[in-house]
C-alpha positions as CSV (number, residue, x, y, z in Angstrom):
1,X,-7.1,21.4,-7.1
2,X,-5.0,20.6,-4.0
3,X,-4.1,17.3,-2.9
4,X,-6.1,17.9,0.4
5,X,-9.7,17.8,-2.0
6,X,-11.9,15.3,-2.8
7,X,-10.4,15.3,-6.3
8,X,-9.0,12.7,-8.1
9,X,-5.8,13.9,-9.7
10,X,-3.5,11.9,-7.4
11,X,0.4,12.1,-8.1
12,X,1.2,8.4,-6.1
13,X,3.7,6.4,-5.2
14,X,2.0,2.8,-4.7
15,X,4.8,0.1,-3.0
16,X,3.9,-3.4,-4.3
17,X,2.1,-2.2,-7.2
18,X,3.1,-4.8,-9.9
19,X,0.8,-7.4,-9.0
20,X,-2.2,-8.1,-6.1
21,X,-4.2,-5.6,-4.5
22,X,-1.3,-3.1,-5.0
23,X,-1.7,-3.5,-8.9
24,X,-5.1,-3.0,-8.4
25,X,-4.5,0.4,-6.6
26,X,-2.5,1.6,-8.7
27,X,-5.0,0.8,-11.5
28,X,-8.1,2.8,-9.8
29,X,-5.7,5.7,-9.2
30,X,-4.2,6.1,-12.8
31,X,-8.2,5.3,-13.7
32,X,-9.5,8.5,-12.2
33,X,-7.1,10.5,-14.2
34,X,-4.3,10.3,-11.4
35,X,-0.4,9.4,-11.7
36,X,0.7,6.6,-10.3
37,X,4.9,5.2,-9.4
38,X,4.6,1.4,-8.7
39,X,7.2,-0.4,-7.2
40,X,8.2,-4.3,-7.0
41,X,11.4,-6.0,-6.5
42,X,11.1,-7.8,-9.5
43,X,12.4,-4.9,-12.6
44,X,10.5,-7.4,-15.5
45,X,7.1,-8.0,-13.8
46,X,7.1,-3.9,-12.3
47,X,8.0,-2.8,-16.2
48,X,5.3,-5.0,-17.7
49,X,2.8,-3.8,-15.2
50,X,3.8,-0.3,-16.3
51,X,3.1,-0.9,-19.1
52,X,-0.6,-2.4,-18.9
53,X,-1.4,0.5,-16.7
54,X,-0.1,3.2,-18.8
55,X,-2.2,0.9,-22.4
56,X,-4.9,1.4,-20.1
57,X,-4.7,5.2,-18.9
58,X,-4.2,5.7,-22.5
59,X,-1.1,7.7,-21.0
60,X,2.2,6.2,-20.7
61,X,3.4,9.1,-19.0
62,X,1.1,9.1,-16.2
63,X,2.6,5.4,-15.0
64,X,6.1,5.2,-14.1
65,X,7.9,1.6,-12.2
66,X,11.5,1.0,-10.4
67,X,12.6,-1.9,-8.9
68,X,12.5,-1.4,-5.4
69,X,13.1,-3.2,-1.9
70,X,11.5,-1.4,0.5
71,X,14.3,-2.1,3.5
72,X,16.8,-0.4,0.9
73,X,16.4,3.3,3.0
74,X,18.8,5.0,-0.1
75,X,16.4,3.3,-2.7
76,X,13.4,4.3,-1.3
77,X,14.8,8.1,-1.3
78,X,15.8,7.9,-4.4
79,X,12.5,6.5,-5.4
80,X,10.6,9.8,-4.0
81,X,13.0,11.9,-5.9
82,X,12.4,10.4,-9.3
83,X,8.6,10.6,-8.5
84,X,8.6,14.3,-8.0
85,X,10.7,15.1,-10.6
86,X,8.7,13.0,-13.0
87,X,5.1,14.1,-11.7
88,X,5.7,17.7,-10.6
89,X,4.6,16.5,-6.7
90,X,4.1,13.9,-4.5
91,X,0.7,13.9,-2.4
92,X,0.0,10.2,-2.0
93,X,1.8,7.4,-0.8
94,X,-0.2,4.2,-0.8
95,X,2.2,1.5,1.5
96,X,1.4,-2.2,0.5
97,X,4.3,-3.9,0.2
98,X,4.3,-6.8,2.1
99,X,5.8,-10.2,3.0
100,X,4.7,-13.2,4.4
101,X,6.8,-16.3,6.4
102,X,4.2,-18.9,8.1
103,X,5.8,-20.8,10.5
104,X,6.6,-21.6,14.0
105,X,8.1,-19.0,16.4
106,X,10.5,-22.4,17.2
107,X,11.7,-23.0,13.1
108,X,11.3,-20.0,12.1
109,X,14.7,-18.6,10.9
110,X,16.6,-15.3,11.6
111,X,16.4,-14.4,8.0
112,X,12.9,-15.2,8.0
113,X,11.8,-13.1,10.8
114,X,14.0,-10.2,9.6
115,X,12.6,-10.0,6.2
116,X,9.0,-9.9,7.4
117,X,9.6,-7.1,10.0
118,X,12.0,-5.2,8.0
119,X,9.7,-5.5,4.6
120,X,6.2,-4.7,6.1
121,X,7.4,-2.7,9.2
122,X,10.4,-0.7,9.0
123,X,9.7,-0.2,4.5
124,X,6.6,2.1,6.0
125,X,9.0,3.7,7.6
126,X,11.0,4.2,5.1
127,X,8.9,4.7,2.7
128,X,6.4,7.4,5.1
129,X,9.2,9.6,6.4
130,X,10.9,10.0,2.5
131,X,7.7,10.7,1.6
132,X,6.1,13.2,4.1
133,X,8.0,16.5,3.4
134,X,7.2,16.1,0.3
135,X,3.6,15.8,0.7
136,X,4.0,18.1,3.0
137,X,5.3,20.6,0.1
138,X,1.6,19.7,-2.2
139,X,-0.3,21.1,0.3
140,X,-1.1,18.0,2.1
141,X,-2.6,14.7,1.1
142,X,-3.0,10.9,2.2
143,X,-0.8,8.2,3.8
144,X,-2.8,4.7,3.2
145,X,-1.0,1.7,4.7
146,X,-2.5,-1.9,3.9
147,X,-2.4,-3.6,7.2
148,X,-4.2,-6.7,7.8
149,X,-7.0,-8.4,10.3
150,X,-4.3,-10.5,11.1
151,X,-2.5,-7.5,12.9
152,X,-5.9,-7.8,15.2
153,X,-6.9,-11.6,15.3
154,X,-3.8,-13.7,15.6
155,X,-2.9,-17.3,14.6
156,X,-0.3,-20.2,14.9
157,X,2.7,-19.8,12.7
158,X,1.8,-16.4,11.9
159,X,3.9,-14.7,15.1
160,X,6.0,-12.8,12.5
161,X,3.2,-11.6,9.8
162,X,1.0,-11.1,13.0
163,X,3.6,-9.1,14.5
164,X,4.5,-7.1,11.9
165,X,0.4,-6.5,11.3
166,X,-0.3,-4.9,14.4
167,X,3.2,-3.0,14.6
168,X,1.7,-1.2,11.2
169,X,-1.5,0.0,12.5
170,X,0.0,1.2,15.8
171,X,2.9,3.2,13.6
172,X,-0.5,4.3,11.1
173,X,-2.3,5.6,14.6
174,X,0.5,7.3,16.1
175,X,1.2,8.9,11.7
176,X,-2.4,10.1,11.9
177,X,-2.2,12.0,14.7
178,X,1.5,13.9,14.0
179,X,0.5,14.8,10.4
180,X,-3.5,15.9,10.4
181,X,-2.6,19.2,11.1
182,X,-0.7,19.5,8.2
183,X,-3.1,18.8,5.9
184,X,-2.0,15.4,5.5
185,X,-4.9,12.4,6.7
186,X,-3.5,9.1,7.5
187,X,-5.5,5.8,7.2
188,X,-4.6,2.1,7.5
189,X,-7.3,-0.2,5.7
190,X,-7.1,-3.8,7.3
191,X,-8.3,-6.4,4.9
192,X,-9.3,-10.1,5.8
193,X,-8.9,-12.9,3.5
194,X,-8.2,-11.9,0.0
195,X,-7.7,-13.9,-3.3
196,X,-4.6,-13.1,-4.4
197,X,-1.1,-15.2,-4.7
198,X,0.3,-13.9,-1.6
199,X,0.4,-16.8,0.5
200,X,-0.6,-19.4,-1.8
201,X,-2.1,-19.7,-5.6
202,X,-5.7,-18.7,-6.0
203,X,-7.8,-21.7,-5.7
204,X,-11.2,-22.6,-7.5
205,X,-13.0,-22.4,-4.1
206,X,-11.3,-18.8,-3.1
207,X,-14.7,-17.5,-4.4
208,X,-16.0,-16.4,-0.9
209,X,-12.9,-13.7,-0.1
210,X,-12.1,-10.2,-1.1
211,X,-10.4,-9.4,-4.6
212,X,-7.4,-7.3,-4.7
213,X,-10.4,-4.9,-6.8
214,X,-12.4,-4.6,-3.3
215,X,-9.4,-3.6,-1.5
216,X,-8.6,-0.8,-4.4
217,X,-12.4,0.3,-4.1
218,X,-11.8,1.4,-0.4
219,X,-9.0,3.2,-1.3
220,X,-10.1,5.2,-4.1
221,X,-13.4,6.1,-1.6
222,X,-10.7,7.1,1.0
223,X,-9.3,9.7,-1.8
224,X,-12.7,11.1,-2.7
225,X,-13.3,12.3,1.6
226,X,-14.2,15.9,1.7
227,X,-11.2,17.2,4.2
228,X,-13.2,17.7,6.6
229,X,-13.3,13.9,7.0
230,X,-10.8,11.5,8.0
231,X,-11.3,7.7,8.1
232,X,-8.6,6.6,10.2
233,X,-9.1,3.1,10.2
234,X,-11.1,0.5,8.1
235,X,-12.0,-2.9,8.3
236,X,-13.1,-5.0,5.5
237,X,-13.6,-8.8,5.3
238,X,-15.5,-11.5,3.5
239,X,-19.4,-11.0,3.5
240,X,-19.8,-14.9,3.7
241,X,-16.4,-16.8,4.9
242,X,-16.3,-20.1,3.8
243,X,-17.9,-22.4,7.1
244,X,-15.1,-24.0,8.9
């Protein structure tokens, strides 16, 4: 079975896996009988979501975790390299890590506006070009880069997680179109609100948004496309957002 099939058999590298919708990823993947890397920049929470994911698999040696910042270019190479060493191949790279600083383009900080660009930005970038000749070597496979509606509808004190937003699906639309003929299809999935702890601690009345197991859902449909099919781009939002 080749990477480029419907198939489930993944070998994936999921950025952001420990927790959120990337956790959640990780876990369809590993679910459908695929092999899944997760990364986090925080070693104790990425090892004890290894090891959840591998007690579920029922196959320790299908999950594997480093503690990785994505704006470390040398980490992020070696972090390819232990994958395909460890799984045989690499044919799926799911990029979700991602940063958040709220604030006015006036206070906002150097530091602040570096970390956001550099994390959700140039990390796909990073992350994509390590990972591509190796995809490149399965036979082809899937780029999947969690965006965000906010990269399309902006808002105050969001110039920096906006920006970084819509730089993503403009890099993801310009990736799709170098790498389809190589048997690799490119997607970026664009989520609205979602009840995680990204921005804030889920509330009792976060009922209304996406959970981080809706998000994983579109993925794991993306992975099942015949190759004849490429969905390049996918919204998904709320059903019923709370009334302002």
């Amino acid at each position: 079975m080749t990477a480029y099939s419907n198939g489930m058999s993944h070998h994936a590298i999921v950025t952001g896996g420990s927790r959120g919708i990337g956790y959640a990823i990780a876990k369809a993947i590993v679910m459908d009988g695929g092999r899944v890397a997760i990364t986090g920049r925080d070693r104790d929470r990425v090892n004890q979501a290894v090891e959840t994911l591998g007690a579920a698999a029922g196959d320790r040696g299908r999950v594997a975790g480093s503690a990785v910042d994505v704006r470390d270019r040398s980490a992020v190479e070696r972090l390819v390299a232990t994958t395909v060493a460890q799984f045989g191949q690499l044919d799926t790279l799911v990029n979700n890590a991602g940063v958040g600083a709220f604030a006015s383009v006036a206070s906002m900080t150097d530091d602040d506006w570096a970390r956001v660009i550099d994390t959700n930005l140039t990390g796909v970038f990073y992350c994509t070009r390590a990972a591509l000749q190796e995809i490149k070597k399965a036979g082809g496979g899937w780029i999947i880069n969690i965006a965000s509606l906010a990269g399309r509808n902006y808002f105050p004190n969001g110039a920096a997680y906006c920006a970084s937003k819509a730089g993503l699906i403009a890099f993801s639309e310009a990736l799709m179109q170098e790498v389809r003929y190589d048997n690799i299809r490119g997607s970026v999935v664009m989520p609205g609100s979602v009840a995680t702890e990204f921005s804030h601690p889920v509330e009792s009345d976060d009922a209304w948004k996406l959970t981080p197991d809706d998000i994983a859902e579109v993925v794991t449909d993306l992975l099942r496309h015949p190759g004849r099919s490429l969905p390049s781009k996918v919204e998904i939002r709320p059903s019923r957002p709370k009334n302002k």
